[in-house]
N, C-alpha and C positions, 0 to 999 in steps of 0.2 A: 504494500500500500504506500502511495506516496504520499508525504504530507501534503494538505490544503497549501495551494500557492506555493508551492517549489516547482521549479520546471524538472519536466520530462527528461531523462538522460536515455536519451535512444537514439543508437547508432541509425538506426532503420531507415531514416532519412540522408545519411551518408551512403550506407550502401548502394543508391539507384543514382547517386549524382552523377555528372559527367566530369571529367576532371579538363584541365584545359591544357596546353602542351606543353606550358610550362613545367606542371607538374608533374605529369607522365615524363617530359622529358627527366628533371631530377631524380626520379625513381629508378628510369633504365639506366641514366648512369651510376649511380651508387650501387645497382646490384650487379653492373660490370668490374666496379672499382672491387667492391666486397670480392669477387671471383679472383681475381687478380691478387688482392691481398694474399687468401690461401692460398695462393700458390706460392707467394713471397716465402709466410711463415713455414713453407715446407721446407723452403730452399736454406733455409739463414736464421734459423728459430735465435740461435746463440749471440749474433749481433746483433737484432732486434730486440732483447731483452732489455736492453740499457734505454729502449726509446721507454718502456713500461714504466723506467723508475720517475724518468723525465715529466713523462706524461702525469702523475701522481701528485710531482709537485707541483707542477702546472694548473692542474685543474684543482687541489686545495687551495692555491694562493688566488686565484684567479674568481674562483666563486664567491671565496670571503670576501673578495676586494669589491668584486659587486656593492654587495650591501655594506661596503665602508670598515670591512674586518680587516686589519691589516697589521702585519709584524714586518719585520727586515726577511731581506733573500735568504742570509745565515740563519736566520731562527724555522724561515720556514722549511731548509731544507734541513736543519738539526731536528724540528717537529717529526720531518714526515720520513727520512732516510734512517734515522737514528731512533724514536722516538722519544725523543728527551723531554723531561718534563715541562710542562706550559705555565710561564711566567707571572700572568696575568690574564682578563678577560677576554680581550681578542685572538690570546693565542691557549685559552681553555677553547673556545669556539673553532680553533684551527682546528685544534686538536682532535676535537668530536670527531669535525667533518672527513676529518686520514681517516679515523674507523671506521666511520661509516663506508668512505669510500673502498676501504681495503674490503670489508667485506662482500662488497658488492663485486669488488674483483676475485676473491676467491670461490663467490659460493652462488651467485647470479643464478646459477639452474636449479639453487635448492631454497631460494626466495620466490615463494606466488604472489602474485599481484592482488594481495587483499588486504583491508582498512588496520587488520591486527599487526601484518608486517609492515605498512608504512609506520603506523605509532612505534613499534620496535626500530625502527629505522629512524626515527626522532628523538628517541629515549639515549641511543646512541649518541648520537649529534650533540646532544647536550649531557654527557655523562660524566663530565669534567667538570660542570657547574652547578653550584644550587640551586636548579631550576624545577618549582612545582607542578611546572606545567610542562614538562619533559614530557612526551609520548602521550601526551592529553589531546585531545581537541580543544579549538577555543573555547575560553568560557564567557568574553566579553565579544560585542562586536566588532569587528576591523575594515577598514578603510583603505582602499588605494588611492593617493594620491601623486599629483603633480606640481612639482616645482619651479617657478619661472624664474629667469636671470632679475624682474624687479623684485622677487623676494616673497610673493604672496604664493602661499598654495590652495590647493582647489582638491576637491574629491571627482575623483575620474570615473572611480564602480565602485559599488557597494556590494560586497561579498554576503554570501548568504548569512543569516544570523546562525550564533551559537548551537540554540536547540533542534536546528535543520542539521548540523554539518555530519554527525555520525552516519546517518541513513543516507544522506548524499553521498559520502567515501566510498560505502558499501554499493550504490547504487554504480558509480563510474568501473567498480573493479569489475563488479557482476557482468555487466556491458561489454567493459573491456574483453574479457575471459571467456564471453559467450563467441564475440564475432570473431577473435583469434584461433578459437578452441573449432570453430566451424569452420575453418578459412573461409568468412564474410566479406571478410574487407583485411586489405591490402594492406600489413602490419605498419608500412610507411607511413599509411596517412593515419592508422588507428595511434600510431602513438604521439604524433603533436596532439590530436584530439583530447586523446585522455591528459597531458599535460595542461592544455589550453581549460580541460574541465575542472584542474587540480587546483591552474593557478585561480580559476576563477570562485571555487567552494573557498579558497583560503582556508584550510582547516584550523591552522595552526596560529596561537598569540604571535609567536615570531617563529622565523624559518622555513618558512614559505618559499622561497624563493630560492632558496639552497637543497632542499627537500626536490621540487620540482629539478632541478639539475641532477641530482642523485638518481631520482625517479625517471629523468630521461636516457641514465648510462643505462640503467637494471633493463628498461624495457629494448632496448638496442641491444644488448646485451644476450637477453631472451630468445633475440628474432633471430640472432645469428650474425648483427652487425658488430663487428669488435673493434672497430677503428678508436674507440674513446681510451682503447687501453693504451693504444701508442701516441695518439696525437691528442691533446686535451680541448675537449669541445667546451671546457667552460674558459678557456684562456681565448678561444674565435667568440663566442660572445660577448665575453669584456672587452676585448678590442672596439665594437662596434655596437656598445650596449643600448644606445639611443635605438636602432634601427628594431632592436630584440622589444623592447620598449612599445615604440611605433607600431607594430606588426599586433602585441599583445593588445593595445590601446584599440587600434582598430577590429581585432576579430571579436573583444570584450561589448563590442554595441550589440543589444537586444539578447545578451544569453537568456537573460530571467526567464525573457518572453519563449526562448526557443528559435530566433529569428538572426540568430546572430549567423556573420560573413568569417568561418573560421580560414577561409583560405590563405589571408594572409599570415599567420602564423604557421599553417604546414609549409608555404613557399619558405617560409624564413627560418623553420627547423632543417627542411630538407636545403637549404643551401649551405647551411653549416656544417651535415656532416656530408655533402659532397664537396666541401673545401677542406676538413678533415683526410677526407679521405687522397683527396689532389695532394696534400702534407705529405701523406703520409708514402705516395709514391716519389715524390722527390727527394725522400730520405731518405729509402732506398733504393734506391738508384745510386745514392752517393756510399751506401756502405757494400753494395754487393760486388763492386771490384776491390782485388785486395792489393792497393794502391800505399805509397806512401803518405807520410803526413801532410806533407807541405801539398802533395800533388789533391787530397781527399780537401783539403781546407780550400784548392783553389776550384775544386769542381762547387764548392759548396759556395762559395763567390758570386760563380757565375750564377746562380740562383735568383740573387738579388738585385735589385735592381734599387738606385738610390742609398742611404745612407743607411748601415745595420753594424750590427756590436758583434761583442766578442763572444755572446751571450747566444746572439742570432746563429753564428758558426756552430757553436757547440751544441746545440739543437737540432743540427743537420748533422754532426760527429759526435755521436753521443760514447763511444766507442773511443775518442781521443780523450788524452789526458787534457786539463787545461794548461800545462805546461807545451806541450805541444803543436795546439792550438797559438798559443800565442809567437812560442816560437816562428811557427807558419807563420803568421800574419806580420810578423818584423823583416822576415825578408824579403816577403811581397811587398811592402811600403818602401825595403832598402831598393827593391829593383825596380822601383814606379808603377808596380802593378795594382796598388792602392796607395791610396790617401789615406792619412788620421789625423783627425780632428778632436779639436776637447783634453780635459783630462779626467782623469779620476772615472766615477761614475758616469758624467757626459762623452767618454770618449765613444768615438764611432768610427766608420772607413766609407771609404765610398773607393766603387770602384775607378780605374781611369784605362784600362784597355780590355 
């Protein structure tokens, strides 16, 4: 039974849609890229491991910095490589979010997609901190809002109340579980949907927004897409989070009613992890010959285009030391083959042939 005045969560109306070629186009390619993948990890499982630890930090640092969580690069990689203990409040919250994410890395096919394992998936999240409402659904109501450069904000949507949210969780998984369990609909677009549905319930007093990034590896995950383990899909959304932002803004008109336009948020999942996935073949490409240092630093050069760090290299050599890496990059600057600019943390290169 659904409660009086919540809307309907029924794929039913997804399933008979037509999609438009934009979409169908990003789908064909990611299930090319994903084919292509497996065959990488057949070839070079052992190189490719170092992209996994990269990828970890990346998308812990990258999710918290979203919502304004943030420590230094040493603490984040002493957090999530190391596990050392967390300092203070932003980096108790780092810290959740590496378990959470670890275990969605280790056990992804032994978590289902229902309302008890996301609250366990949140309880995590926050198991560093005294938080009562750890693995709770809200208890007050919450508000999405916007913030403009003169400084006034505005409420954009108003998420479902409190005593709606449990029987809505349960209702998006149920859904979920029915049209994937039947092959209904095309796991592609069923999982911005069920995200787009998550972010919209807001279950959660805080953490919402970090949950649903968790919730989008676990379901990719699921499907048989594994890109988020090597290339981190929440470090391509921070880059461009306005755009992630816009996309939610506009598919969030008329959910209440049932009437809402989710398409722009599937275009704008499905372009992230087929740019994931475009990563994730130029990175291999640059470890599957077994090349020297200087020569491995300068194929990963030509990558780039415009001005990128030493930081940018080592993410494309995940496999070189950074002693190495830098070494390469000083003789390439002795020989004119790059510029550097800056110091310290600003420093950068840019290419010049």
């Amino acid at each position: 039974m659904v409660i009086k005045g919540m809307r309907e969560f029924n794929y039913s109306k997804i399933k008979d849609q037509k999609w438009d070629s934009d979409i169908l186009g990003y789908i064909a390619a990611i299930y090319k890229e994903a084919g292509k993948q497996e065959l990488y990890l057949k070839q070079r499982p052992e190189e490719l491991e170092k992209l996994v630890e990269i990828a970890k930090i990346q998308s812990t640092e990258a999710s918290n910095a979203i919502e304004g969580i943030v420590t230094t690069s040493t603490r984040i990689k002493q957090l999530v490589e190391e596990k050392t203990t967390p300092k203070n409040r932003d980096e108790q919250e780092i810290a959740g979010y590496r378990d959470a994410l670890n275990i969605i890395h280790e056990s992804f096919d032994a978590i289902p997609i229902s309302k008890n394992y996301i609250l366990q998936l949140h309880k995590i999240m926050y198991s560093y901190m005294n938080n009562p409402m750890a693995g709770k659904t809200k208890n007050v109501q919450n508000y999405i809002s916007a913030s403009y450069p003169d400084g006034h904000t505005e409420i954009i949507f108003t998420p479902i109340a409190p005593f709606e949210t449990n029987e809505a969780l349960d209702k998006i998984c149920e859904e979920y579980n029915k049209v994937i369990g039947n092959f209904e609909l095309e796991p592609l677009i069923a999982i911005p949907i069920f995200i787009h549905d998550f972010l919209c319930i807001h279950p959660f007093n805080d953490g919402n927004g970090r949950m649903s990034r968790l919730l989008t590896t676990l379901l990719l995950y699921r499907n048989g897409f594994y890109v988020g383990k090597y290339i981190s899909l929440e470090a391509k959304i921070a880059k461009n989070k306005d755009l992630y932002y816009n996309a939610l803004n506009q598919a969030q008109h008329g959910w209440h009613e049932g009437t809402e336009d989710v398409v722009p948020f599937i275009k704008y999942i499905l372009s992230i992890i087929l740019a994931a996935y475009n990563d994730f073949e130029d990175r291999f490409s640059i470890v599957e010959e077994k090349l020297p240092a200087i020569e491995m630093v300068r194929k990963a050069t030509l990558n780039k285009i415009g001005k990128f760090t030493k930081q940018d290299i080592r993410e494309l050599c995940p496999h070189l030391s950074v002693s190495s890496i830098e070494g390469a990059l000083r003789k390439m600057v002795k020989s004119g083959e790059l510029k550097r600019e800056g110091v310290g943390k600003a420093t950068h290169y840019i290419r010049l042939k």
